[in-house]
C-alpha positions in Angstrom: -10.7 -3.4 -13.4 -8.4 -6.7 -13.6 -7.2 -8.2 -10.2 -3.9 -10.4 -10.3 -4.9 -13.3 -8.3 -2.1 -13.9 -5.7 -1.7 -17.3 -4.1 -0.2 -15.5 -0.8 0.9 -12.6 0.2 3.6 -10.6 -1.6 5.9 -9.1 0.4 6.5 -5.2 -0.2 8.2 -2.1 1.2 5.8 0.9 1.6 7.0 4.2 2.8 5.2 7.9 2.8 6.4 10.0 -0.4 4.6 13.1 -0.2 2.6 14.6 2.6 0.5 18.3 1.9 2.0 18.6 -1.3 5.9 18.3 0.3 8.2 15.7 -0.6 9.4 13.6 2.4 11.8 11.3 3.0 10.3 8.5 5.1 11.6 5.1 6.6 10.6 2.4 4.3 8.7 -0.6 6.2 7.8 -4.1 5.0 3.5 -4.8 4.5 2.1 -7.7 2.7 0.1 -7.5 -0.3 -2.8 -9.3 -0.4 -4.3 -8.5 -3.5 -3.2 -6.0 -6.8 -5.6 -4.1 -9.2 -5.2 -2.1 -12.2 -6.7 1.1 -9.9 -5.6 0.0 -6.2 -3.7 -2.8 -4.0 -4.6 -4.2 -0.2 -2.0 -4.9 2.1 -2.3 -5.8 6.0 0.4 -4.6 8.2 0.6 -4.0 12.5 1.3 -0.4 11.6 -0.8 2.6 11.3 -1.1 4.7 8.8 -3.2 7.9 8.0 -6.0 7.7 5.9 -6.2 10.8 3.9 -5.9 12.2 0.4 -3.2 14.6 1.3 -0.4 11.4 2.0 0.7 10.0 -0.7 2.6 6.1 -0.3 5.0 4.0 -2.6 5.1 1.2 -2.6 7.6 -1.4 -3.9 6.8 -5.1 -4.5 8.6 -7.4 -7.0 6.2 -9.0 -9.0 7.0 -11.1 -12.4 10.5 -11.2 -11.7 10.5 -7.3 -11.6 10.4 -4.1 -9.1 7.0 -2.6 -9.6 6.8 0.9 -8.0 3.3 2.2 -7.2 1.8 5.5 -5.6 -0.9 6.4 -4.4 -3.8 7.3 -1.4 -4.7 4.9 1.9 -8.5 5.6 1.6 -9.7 2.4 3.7 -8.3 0.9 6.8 -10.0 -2.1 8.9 -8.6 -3.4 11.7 -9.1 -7.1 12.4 -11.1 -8.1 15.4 -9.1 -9.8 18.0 -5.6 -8.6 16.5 -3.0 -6.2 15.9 -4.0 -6.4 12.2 -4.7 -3.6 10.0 -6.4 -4.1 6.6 -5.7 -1.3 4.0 -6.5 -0.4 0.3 -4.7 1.8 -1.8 -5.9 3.7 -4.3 -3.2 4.4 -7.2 -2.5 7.9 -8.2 -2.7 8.4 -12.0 -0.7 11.4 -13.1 
């Protein structure tokens, strides 16, 4: 796994694409990305998301002077002490 080191956080849009197998169209909502792997990103955000296999996310950063669109699963979620932080890691979903 190869992890793009990111000086600060990368701002992105991240909306819900498919929940239970149904497509969905979902308001889009800025997060920052803190850090991008070949098999996941993290991102913090004030917002809440679900954590489950059954939601999958896009999201949309520009990275390299291109849109990079991603999908994939919130499987962690840590909320920062003292804050209205929230701490994720997405897991891409490989067709």
């Amino acid at each position: 796994m190869q992890t793009i080191d990111l000086e600060c956080p990368v701002q992105a849009e991240l909306m819900i694409h498919i929940i239970n197998g149904q497509v969905v169209n979902s308001k889009k909502t800025n997060v920052r990305v803190i850090e991008f792997t070949t098999t996941s990103l993290k991102f913090i955000t004030s917002l809440i998301f679900p954590v489950s296999e059954n939601v999958v996310y896009k999201v949309t950063l520009n990275m390299f002077g291109r849109n990079i669109e991603v999908y994939g699963m919130i499987l962690t979620s840590i909320k920062e002490d003292q804050s209205d932080k929230f701490f994720y890691e997405m897991n891409f979903k490989v067709n």
